[in-house]
C-alpha positions in Angstrom: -33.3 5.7 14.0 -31.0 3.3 12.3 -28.4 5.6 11.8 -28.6 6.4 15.5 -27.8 2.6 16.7 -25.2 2.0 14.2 -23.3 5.6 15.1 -23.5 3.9 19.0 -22.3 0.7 17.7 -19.5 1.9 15.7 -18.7 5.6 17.0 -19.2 7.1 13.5 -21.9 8.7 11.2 -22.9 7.7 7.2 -21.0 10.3 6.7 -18.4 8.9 8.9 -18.5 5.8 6.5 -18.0 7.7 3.1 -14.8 9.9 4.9 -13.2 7.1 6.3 -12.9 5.5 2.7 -11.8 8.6 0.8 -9.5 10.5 3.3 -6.2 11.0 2.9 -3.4 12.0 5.6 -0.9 14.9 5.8 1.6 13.4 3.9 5.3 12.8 5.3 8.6 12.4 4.2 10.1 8.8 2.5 13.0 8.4 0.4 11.4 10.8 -2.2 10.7 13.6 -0.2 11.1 15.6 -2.8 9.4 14.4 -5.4 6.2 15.8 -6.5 3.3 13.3 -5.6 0.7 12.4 -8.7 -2.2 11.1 -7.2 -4.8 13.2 -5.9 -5.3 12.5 -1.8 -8.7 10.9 -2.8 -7.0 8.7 -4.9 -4.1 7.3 -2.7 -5.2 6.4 1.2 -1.6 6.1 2.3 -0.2 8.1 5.2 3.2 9.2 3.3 3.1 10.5 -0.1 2.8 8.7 -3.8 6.0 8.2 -5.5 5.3 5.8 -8.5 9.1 5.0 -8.9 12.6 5.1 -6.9 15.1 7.3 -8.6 18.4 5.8 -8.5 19.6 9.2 -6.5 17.1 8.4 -3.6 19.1 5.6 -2.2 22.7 5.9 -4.2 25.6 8.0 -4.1 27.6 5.4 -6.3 28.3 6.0 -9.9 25.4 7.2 -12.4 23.3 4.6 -13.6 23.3 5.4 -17.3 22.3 1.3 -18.6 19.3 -0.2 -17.0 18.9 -3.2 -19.3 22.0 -4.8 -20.1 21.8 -6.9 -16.3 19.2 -9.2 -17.6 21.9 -10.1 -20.1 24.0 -11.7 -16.9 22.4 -14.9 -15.2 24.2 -14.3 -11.8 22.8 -10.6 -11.4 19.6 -11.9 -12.5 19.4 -14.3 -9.9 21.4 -12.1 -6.8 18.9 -9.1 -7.6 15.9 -11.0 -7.3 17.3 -13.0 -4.0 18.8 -9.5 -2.3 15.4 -7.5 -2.6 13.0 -10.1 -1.3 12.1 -9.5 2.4 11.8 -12.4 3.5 16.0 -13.1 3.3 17.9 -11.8 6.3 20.3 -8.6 5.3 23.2 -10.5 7.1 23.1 -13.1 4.2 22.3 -10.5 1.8 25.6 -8.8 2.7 27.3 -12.3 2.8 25.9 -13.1 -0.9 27.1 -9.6 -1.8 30.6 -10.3 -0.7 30.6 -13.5 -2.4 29.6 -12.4 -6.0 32.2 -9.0 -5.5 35.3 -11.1 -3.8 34.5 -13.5 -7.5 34.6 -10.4 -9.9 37.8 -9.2 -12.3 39.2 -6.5 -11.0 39.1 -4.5 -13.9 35.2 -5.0 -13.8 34.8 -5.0 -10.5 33.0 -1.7 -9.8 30.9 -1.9 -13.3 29.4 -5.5 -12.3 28.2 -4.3 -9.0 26.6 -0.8 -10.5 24.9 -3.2 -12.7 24.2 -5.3 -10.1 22.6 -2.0 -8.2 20.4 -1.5 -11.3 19.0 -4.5 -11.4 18.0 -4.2 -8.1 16.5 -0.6 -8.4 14.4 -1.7 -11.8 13.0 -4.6 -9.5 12.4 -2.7 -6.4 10.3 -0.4 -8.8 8.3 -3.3 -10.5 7.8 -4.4 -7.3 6.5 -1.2 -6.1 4.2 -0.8 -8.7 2.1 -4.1 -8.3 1.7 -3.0 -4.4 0.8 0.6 -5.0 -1.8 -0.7 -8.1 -2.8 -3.5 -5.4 -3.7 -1.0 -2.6 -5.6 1.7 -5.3 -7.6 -1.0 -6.8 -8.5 -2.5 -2.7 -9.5 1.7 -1.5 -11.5 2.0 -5.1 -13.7 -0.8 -3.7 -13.9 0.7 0.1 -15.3 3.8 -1.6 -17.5 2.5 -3.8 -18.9 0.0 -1.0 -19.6 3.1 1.6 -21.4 4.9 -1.3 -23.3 1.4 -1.5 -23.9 1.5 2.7 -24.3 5.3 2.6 -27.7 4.4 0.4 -28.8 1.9 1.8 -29.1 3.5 5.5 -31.2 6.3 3.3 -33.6 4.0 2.3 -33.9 2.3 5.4 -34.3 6.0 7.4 -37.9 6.4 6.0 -39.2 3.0 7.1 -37.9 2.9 10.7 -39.5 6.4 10.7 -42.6 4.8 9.7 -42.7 2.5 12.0 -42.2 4.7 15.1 -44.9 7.0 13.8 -47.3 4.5 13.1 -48.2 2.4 16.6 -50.6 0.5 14.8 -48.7 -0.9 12.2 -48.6 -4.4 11.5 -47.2 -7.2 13.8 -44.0 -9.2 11.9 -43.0 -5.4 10.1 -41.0 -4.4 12.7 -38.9 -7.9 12.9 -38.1 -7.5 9.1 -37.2 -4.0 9.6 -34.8 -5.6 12.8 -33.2 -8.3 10.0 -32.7 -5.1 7.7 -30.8 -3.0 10.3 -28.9 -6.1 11.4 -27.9 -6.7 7.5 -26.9 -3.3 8.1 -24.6 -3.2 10.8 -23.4 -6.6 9.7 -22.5 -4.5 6.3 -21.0 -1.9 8.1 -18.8 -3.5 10.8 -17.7 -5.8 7.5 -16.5 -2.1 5.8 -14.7 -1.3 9.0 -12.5 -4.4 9.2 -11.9 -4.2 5.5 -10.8 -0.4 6.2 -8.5 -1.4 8.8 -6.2 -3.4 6.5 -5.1 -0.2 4.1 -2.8 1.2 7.1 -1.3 -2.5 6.7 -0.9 -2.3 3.4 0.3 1.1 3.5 3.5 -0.3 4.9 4.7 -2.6 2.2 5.6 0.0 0.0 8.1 2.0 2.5 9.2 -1.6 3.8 9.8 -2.0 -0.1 12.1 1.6 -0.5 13.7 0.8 3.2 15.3 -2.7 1.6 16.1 -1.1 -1.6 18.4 1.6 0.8 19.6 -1.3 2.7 20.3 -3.4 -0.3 22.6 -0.2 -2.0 24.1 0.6 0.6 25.8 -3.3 1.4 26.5 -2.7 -2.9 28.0 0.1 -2.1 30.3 -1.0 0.6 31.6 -4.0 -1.3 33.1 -0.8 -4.4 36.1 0.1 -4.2 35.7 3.9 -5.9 
């Protein structure tokens, strides 16, 4: 049977195909531990729970964030927030930059610039977060719908290798098109694994996302002096 080979090849059943697109682990802990998750486990394939958004009290103990637009109004927090969260800048030099733009500040605004400063970063981190998490929904919508798509088409194909093996004098050439269909097949199938290997990948971003943003606070942080 086809479904035989292709459960040798690849060490799982059709059904083995649909569940590996719509499971979802035990959940564990990230900076919101304690948030209620929204998506249904079917929805989100991640390892850790769904948080859609960072509250400020996940990753700050500074003073309450009570203005979370009035940064876009100042150039230089514009331009720090967006160079402090990206990944790709070592935290030494975003503690160096930090010092920098706090050592510059009036001392009677001092602590006020660098809360602002914080919320800039946090309202990033979170449109940041959002475009990954949409990104990694929309990519496990299409590994579901494409082992519904393989699920079917090893049905169909079960009935003809069936056929084939009951029928000794069937006609020479059907069994190589039935071979080119179950290579299609597996070709389909091994395809769906190595797609389904890259959510765990993917998966990652967003905690590499919430571990920056607690990074990022906490050099804020150290640069207040109340």
């Amino acid at each position: 049977m086809i479904t035989s080979s292709v459960s040798r090849l690849f060490g799982w059943t059709i059904s083995g195909i649909a569940a590996m697109a719509t499971i979802a682990l035990i959940a564990t802990p990230t900076f919101a531990e304690d948030a209620k998750p929204e998506a249904k486990k079917d929805e989100w394939p991640c390892i850790y729970r769904k948080v859609p958004e960072l509250s400020a009290a996940m990753i700050w103990d500074g003073p309450q964030i009570t203005d979370t637009t009035s940064w876009h109004k100042d150039d230089a927090i514009r331009k720090l927030s967006r160079y402090v969260i990206s990944r790709r800048v070592k935290m030494d030099d975003v503690e160096a930059a930090i010092k920098k733009y706090a050592a510059g500040l009036p001392a009677d605004q001092h602590d006020a610039k660098l809360t602002e400063l914080f919320s800039a970063v946090l309202t990033r981190t979170n449109e940041d977060r959002k475009t990954v998490m949409k990104g990694i929904e929309k990519f496990h919508e299409r590994q579901v719908e494409r082992s519904k798509a393989i699920e079917k088409e090893a049905l169909e194909l079960q009935p003809q290798e069936q056929a084939e093996a009951e029928d000794p004098t069937a006609e020479a050439g059907v069994a190589g098109k039935e071979s080119d269909a179950e290579e299609k097949y597996k070709w389909e199938v091994r395809a769906f694994q190595e797609k389904q290997a890259n959510i765990p990948i993917a998966c990652e971003i967003p905690q590499l996302i919430d571990e920056r943003a607690g990074d990022v606070a906490r050099a804020i942080r150290a640069e207040m002096k109340s």
